[in-house]
N, CA and C atoms as an extended XYZ file, in Angstrom:
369
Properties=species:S:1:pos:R:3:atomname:S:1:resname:S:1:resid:I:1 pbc="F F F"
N         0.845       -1.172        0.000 N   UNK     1
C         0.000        0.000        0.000 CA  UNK     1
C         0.892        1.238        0.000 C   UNK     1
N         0.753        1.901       -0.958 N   UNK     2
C         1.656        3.451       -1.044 CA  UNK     2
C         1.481        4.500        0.065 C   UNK     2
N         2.351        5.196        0.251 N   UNK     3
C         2.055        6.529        1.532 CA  UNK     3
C         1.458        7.207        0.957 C   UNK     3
N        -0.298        7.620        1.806 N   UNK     4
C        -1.234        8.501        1.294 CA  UNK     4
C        -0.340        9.923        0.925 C   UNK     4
N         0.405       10.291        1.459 N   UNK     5
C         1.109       11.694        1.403 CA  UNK     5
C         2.225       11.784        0.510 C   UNK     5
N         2.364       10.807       -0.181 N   UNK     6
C         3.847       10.641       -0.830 CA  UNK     6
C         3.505       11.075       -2.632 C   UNK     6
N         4.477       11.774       -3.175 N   UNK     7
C         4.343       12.597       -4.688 CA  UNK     7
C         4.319       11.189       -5.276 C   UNK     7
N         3.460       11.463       -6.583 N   UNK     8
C         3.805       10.605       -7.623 CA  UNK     8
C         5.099       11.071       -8.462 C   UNK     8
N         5.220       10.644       -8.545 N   UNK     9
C         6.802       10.530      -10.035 CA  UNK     9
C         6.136       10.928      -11.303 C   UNK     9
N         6.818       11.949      -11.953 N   UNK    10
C         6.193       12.600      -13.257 CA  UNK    10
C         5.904       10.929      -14.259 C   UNK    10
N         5.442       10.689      -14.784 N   UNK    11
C         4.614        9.256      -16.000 CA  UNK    11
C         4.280        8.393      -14.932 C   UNK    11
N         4.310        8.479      -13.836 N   UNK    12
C         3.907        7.226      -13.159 CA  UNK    12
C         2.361        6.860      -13.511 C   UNK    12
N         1.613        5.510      -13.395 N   UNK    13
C         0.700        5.279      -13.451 CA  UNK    13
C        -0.032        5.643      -12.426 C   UNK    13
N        -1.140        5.640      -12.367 N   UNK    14
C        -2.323        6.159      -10.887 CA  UNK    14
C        -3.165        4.684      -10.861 C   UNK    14
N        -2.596        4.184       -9.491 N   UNK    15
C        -3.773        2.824       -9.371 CA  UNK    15
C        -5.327        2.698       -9.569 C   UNK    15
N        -5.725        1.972       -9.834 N   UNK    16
C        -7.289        2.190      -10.140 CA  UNK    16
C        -8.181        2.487       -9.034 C   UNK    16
N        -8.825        3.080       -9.240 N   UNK    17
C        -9.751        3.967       -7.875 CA  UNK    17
C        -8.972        4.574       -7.152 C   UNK    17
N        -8.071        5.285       -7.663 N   UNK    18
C        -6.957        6.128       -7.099 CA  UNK    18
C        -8.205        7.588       -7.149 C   UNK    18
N        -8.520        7.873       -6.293 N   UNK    19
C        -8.981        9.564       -6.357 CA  UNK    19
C        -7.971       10.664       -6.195 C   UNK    19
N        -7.812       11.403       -7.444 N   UNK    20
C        -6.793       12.929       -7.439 CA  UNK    20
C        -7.264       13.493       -6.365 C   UNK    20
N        -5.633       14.809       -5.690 N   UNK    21
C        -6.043       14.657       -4.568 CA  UNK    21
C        -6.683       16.385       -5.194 C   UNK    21
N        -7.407       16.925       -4.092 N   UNK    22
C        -7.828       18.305       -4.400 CA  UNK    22
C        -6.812       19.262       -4.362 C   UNK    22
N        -6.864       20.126       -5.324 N   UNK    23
C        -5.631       21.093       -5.915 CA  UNK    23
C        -4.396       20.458       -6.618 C   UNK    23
N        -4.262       19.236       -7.412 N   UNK    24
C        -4.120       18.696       -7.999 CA  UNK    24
C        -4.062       19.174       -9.036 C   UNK    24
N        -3.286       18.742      -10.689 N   UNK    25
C        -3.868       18.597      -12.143 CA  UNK    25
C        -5.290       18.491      -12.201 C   UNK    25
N        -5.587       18.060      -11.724 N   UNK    26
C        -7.070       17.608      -12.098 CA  UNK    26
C        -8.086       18.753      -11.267 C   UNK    26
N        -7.588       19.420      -10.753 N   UNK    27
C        -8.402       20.569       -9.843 CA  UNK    27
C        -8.916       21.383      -10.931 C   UNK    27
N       -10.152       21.639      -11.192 N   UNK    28
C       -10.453       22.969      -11.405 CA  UNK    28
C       -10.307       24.454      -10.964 C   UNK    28
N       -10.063       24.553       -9.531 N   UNK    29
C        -9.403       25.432       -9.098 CA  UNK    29
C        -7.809       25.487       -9.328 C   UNK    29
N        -7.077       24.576       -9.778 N   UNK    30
C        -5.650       25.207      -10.149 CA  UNK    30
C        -5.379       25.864      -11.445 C   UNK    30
N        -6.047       25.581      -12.505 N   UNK    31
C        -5.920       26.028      -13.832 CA  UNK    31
C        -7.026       26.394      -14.311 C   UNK    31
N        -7.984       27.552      -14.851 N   UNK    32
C        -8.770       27.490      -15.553 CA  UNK    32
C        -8.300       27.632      -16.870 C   UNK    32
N        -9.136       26.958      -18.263 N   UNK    33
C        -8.822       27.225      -19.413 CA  UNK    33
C        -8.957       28.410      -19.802 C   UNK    33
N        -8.484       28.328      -20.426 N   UNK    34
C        -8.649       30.304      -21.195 CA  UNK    34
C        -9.749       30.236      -22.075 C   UNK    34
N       -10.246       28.867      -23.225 N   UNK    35
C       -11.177       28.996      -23.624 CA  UNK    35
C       -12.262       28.263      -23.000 C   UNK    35
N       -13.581       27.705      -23.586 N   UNK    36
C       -14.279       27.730      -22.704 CA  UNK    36
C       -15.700       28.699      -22.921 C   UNK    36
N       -16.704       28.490      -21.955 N   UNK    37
C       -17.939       29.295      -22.272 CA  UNK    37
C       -17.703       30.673      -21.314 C   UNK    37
N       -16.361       30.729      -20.765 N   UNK    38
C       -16.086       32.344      -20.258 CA  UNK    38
C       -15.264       32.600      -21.774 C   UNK    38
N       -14.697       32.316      -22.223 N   UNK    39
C       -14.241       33.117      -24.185 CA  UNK    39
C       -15.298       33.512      -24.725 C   UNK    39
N       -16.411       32.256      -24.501 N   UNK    40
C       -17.381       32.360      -25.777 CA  UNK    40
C       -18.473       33.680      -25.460 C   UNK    40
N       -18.507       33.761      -23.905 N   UNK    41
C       -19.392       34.860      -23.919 CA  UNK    41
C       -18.316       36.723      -23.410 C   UNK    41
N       -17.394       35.998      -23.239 N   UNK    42
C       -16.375       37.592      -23.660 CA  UNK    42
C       -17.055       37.927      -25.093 C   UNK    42
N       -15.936       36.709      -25.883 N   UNK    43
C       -15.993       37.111      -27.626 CA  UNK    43
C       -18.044       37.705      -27.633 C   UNK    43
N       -18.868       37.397      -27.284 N   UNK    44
C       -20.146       37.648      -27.664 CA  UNK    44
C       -20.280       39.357      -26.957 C   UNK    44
N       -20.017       39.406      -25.798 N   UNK    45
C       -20.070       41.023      -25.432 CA  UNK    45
C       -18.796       41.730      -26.286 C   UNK    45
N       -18.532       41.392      -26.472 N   UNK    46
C       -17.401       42.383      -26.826 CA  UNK    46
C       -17.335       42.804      -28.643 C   UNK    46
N       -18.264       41.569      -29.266 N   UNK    47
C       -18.399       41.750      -30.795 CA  UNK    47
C       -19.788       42.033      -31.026 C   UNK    47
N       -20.062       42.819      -31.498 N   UNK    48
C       -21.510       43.239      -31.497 CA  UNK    48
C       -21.847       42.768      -33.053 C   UNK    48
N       -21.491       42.161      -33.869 N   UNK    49
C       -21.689       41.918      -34.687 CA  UNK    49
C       -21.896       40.084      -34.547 C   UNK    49
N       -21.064       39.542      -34.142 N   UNK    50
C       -21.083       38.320      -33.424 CA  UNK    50
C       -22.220       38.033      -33.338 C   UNK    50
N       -22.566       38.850      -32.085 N   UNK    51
C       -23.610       38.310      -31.398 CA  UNK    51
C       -25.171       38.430      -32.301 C   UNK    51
N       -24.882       39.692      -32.899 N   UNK    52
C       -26.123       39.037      -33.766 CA  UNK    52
C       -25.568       38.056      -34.779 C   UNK    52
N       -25.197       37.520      -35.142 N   UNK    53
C       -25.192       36.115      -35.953 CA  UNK    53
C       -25.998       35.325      -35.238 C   UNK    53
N       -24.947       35.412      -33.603 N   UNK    54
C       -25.326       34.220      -32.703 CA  UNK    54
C       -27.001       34.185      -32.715 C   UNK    54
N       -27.562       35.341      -32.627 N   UNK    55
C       -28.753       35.068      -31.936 CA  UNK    55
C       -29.768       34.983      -33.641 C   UNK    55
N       -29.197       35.562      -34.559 N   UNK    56
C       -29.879       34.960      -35.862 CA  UNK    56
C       -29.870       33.326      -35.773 C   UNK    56
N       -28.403       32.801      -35.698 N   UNK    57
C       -28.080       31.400      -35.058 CA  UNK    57
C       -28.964       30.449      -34.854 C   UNK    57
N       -29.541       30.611      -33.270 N   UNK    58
C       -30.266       30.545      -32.737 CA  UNK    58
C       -31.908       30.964      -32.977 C   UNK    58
N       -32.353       31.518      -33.834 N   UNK    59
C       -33.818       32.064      -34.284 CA  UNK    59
C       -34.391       31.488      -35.491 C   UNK    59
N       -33.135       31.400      -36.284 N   UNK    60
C       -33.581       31.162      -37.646 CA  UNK    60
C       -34.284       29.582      -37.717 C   UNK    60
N       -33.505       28.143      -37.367 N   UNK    61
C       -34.022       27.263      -37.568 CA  UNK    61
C       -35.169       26.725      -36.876 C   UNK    61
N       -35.654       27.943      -35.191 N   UNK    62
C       -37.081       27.595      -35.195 CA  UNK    62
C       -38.095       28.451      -36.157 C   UNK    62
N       -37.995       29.096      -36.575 N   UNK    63
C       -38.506       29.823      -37.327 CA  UNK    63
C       -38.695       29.003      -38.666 C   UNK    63
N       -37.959       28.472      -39.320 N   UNK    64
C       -37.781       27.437      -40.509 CA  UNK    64
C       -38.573       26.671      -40.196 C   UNK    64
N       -38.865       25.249      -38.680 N   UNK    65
C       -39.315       24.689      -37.957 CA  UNK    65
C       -40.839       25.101      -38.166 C   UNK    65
N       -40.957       25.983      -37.747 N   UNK    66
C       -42.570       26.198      -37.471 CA  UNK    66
C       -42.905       26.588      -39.119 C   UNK    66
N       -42.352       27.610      -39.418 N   UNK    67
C       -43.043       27.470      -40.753 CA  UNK    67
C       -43.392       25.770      -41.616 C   UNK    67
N       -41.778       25.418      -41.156 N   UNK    68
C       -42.284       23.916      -42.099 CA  UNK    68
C       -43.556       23.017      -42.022 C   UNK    68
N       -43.598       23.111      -40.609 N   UNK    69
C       -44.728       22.274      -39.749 CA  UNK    69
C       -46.183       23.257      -39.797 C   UNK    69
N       -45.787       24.374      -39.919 N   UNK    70
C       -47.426       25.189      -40.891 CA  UNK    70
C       -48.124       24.860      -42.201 C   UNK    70
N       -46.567       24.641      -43.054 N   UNK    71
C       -47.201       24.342      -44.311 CA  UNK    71
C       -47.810       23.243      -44.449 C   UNK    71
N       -46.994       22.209      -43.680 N   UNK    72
C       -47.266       20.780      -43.728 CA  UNK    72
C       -48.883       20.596      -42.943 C   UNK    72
N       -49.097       21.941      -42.100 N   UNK    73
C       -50.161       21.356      -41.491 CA  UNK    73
C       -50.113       20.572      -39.913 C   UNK    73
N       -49.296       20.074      -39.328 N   UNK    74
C       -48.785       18.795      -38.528 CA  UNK    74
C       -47.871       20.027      -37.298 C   UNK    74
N       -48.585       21.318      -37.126 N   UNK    75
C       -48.393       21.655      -35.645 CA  UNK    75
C       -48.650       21.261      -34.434 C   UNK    75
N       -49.251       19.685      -34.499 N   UNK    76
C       -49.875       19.241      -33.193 CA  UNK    76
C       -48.566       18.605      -32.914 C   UNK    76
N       -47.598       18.367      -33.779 N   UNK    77
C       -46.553       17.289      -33.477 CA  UNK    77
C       -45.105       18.248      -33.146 C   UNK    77
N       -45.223       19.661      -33.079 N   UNK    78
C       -44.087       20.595      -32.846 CA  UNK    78
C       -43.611       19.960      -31.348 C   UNK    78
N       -44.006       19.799      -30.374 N   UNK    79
C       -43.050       19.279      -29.413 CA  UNK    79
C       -42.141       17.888      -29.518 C   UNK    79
N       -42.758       17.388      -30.702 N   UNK    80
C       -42.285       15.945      -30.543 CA  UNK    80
C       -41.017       16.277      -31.680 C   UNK    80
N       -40.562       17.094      -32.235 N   UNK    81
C       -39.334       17.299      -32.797 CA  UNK    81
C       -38.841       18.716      -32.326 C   UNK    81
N       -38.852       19.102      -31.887 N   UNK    82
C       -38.595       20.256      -31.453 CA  UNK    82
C       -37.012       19.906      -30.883 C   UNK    82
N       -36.678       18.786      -30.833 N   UNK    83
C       -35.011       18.548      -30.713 CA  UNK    83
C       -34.445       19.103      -31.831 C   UNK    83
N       -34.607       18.917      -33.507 N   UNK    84
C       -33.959       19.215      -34.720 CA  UNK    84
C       -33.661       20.921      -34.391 C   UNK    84
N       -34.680       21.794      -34.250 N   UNK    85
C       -34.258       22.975      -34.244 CA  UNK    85
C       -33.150       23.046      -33.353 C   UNK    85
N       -33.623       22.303      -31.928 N   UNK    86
C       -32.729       23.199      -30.800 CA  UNK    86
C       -31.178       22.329      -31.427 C   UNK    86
N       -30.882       21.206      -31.675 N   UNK    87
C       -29.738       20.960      -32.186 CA  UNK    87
C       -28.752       21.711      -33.093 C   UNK    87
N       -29.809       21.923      -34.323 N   UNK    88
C       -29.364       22.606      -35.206 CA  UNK    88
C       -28.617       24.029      -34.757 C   UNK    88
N       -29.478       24.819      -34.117 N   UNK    89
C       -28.856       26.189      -33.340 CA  UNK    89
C       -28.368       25.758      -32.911 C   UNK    89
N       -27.718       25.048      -31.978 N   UNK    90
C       -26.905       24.864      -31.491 CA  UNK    90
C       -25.521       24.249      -32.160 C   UNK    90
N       -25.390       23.678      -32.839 N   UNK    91
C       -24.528       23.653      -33.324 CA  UNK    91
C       -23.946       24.997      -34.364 C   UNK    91
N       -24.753       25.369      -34.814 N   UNK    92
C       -24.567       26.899      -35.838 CA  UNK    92
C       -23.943       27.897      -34.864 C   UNK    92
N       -24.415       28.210      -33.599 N   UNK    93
C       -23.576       29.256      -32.931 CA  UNK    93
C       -22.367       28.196      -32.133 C   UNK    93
N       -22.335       27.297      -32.279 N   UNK    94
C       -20.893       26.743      -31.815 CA  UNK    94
C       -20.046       27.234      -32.873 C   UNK    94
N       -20.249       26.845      -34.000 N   UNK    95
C       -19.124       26.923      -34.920 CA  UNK    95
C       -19.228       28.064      -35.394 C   UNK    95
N       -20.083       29.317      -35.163 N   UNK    96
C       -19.800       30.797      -35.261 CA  UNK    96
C       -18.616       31.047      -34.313 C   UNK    96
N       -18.901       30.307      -32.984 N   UNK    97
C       -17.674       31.045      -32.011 CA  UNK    97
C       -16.553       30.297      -32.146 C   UNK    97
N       -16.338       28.762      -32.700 N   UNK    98
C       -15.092       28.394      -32.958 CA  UNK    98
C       -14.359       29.452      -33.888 C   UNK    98
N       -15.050       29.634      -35.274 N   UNK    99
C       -14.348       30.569      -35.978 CA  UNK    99
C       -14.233       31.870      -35.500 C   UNK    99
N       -14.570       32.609      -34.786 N   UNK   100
C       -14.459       33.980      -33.783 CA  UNK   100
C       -13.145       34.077      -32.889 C   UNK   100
N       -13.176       32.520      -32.363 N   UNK   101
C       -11.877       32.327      -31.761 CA  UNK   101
C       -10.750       32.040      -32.303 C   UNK   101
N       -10.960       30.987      -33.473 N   UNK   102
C        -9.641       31.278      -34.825 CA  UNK   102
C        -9.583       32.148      -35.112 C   UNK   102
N       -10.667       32.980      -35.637 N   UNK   103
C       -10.201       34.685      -35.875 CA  UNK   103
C        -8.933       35.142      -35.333 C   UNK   103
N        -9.645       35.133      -33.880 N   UNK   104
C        -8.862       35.878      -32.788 CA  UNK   104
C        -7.210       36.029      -32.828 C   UNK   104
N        -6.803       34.129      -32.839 N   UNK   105
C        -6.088       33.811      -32.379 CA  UNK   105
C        -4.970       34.168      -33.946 C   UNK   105
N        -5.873       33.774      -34.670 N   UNK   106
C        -4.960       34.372      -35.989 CA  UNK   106
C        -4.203       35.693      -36.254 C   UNK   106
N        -4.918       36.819      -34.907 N   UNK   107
C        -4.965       38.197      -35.538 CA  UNK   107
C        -3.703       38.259      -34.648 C   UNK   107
N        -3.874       37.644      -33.330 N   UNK   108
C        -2.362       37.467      -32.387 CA  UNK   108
C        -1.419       37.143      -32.511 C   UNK   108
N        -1.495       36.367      -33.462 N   UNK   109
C        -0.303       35.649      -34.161 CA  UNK   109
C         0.814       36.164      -34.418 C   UNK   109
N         1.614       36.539      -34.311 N   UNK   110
C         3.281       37.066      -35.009 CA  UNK   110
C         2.908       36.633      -36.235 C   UNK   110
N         3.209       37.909      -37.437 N   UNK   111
C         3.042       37.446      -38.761 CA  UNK   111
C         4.414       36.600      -39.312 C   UNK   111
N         5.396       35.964      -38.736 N   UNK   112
C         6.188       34.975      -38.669 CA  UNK   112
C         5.145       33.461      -38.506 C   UNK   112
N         4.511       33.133      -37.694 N   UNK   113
C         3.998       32.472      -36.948 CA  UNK   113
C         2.458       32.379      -38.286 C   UNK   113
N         2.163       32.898      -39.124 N   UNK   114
C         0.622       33.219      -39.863 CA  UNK   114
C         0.652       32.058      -40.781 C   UNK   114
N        -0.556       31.686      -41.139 N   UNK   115
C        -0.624       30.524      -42.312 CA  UNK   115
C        -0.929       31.472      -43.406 C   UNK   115
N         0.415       30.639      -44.714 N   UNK   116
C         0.321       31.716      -45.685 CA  UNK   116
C        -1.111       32.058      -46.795 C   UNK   116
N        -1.187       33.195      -47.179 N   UNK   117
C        -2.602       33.389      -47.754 CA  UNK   117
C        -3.403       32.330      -48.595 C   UNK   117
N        -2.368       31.531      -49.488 N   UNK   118
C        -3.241       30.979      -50.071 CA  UNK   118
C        -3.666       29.545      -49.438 C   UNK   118
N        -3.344       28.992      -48.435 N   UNK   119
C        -3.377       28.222      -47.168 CA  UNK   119
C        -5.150       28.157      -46.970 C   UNK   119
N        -5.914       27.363      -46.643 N   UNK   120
C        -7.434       27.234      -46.726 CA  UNK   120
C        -7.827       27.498      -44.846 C   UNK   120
N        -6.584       27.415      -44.410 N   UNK   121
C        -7.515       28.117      -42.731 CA  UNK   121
C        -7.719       29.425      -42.676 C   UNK   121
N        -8.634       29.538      -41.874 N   UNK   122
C        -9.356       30.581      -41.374 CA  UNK   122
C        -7.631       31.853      -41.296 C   UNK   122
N        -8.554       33.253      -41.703 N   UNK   123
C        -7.217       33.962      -41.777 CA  UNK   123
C        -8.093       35.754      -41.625 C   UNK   123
């Protein structure tokens, strides 16, 4: 049995049902990420243009949704899919703010450090 108090060795393995101890790697209180849904809602206050995408994002495919289910007639059945919209937005303002944050990170870049123009990432 190992000494509860004793360091692990940098690659060592962690026995199974080993619990990290608190303030640890594994602490959320020792490191927060930099990105994260505190980036995503900086980048959203701080870009006013952003954010309306985001919230077009978010509007447009219930809006698509209900119209579809008007034409079709079959509004009694809007709760029973009402997952497709909320998915859909949701994924559309994810990948608005992934690219917001490539933006970002592109513009920080040392132009040493830049992917060259004709290069297909985000720039």
């Amino acid at each position: 049995m190992p000494d509860p108090g004793a360091v692990a060795e940098p690659g060592a393995v962690a026995e199974p049902g080993a619990v990290p101890e608190a303030g640890g790697l594994g602490s959320a209180t020792a490191s927060r990420r930099v990105g994260g849904t505190r980036a995503d809602l900086r980048l959203v206050r701080q870009d006013s243009t952003l954010r309306a995408r985001c919230v077009a994002a978010l509007v447009v495919p219930f809006v698509l949704y209900t119209l579809v289910l008007l034409v079709l007639g079959r509004l009694n059945v809007y709760p029973l899919w009402v997952w497709i919209p909320t998915v859909l937005a949701g994924v559309l303002v994810g990948s608005l703010l992934d690219r917001a944050h490539a933006r970002r990170r592109a513009a920080t870049l040392p132009a040493t450090e830049r992917l060259p123009p004709d290069h297909h990432g985000v720039q």
